[in-house]
C-alpha positions as semicolon CSV with decimal commas, in nm:
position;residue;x (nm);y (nm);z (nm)
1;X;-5,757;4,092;3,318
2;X;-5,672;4,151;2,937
3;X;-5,338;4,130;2,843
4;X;-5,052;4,381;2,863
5;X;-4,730;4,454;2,732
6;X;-4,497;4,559;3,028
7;X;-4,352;4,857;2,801
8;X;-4,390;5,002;2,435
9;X;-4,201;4,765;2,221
10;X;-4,221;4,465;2,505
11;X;-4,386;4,124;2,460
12;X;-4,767;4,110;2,564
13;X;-4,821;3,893;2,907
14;X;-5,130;3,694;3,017
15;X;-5,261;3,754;3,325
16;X;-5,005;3,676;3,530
17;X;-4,986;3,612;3,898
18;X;-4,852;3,961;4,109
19;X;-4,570;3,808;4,201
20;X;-4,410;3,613;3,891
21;X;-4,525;3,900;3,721
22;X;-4,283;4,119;3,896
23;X;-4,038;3,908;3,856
24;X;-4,059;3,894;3,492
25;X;-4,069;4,318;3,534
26;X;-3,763;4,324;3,733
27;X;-3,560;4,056;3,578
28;X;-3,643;4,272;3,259
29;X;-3,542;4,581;3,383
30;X;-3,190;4,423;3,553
31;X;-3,301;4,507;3,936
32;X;-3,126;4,199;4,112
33;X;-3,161;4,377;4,437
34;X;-3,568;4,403;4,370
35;X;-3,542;4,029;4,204
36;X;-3,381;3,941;4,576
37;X;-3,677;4,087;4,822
38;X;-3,920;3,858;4,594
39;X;-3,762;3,531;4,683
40;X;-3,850;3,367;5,076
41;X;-3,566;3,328;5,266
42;X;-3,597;2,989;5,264
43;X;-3,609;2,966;4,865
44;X;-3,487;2,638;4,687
45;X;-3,408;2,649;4,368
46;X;-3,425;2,286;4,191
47;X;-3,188;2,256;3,867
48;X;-3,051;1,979;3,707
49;X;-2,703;2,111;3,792
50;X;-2,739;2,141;4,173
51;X;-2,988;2,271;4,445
52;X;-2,959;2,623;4,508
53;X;-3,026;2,715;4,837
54;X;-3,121;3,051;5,016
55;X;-3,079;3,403;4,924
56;X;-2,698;3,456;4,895
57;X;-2,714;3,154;4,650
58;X;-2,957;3,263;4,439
59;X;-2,801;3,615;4,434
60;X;-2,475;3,428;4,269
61;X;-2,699;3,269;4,033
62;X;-2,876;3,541;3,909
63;X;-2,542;3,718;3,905
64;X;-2,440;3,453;3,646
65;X;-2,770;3,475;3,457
66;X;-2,687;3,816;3,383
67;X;-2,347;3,745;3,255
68;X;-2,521;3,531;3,002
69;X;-2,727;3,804;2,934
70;X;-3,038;3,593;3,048
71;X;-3,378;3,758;2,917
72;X;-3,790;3,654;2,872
73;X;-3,888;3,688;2,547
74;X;-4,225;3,488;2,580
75;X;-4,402;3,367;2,759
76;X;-4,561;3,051;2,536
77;X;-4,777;2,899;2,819
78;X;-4,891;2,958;3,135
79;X;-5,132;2,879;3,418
80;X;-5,122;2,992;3,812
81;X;-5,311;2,857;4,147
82;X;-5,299;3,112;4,438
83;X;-4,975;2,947;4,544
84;X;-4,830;2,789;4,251
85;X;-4,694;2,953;3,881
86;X;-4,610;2,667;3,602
87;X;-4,507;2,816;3,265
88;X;-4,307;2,740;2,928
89;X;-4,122;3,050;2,834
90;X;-3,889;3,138;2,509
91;X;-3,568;3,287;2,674
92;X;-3,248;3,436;2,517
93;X;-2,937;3,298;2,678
94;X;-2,628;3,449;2,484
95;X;-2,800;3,544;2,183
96;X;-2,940;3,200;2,131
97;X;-3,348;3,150;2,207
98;X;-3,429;2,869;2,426
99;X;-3,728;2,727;2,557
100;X;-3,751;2,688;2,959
101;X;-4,022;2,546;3,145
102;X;-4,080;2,636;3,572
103;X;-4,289;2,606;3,824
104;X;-4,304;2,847;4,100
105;X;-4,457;2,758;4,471
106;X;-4,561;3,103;4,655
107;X;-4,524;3,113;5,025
108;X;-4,589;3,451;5,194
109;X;-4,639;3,623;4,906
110;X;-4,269;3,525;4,810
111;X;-4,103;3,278;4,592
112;X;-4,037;2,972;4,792
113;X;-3,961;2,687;4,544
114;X;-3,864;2,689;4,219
115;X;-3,809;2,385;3,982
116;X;-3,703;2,462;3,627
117;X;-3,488;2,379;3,342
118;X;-3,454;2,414;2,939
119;X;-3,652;2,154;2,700
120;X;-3,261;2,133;2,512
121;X;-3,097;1,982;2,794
122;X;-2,821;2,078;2,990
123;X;-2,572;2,347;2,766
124;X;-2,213;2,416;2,846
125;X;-2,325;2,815;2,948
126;X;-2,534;2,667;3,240
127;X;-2,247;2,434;3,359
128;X;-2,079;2,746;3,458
129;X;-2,383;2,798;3,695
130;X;-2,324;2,490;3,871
């Protein structure tokens, strides 16, 4: 599949699995209650600041994310199995660009694991995540 940009102006994707792909669509767009019927309801999220565990948690989370004003800007690399996403992404977290890397384990056509983290360690804004 060639590559697309997910609207005018937007930053061209790779072919990206269906379901990371949405969640790069809806994390773009703000939908937090579309980001929520993506993830398994036995998600765990792996971060160096704690484990996050099932939907309500990741909810709060992704509530904070927002608050930081959390956004892709690229994608930088990227490969995907049938069940399994791992990329390296530039993000903006309060107006700064960072670069996080993730992998993603599908289960039921959900997210089901994540494991993820920013190649500049640990910065004050995420301790507030903890």
């Amino acid at each position: 599949m060639p590559e697309e940009a997910l609207e005018p102006g937007q930053p061209t994707l790779p072919d990206l699995h269906p379901v990371f792909g949405r969640m790069i669509q809806l994390s773009m767009a703000g939908d937090t209650d579309g980001l929520m019927e993506l993830y398994h309801p036995e998600v765990e999220w792996t971060r160096f600041q704690k484990v996050i565990r099932g939907r309500e948690e990741v909810r709060a989370l992704l509530d904070e994310y927002a608050k930081l004003g959390l956004t892709f800007v690229e994608v930088n690399e990227y490969v995907h199995t049938d069940d399994t996403v791992m990329t390296r992404s530039t993000m903006a977290v309060n107006g700064e660009q960072i670069i996080a890397f993730g992998a993603y384990v599908i289960r039921d056509d959900m997210i089901w694991r994540v494991f993820g983290a920013d190649e500049g360690g640990a910065r004050d804004w995420w301790a507030e995540t903890a």
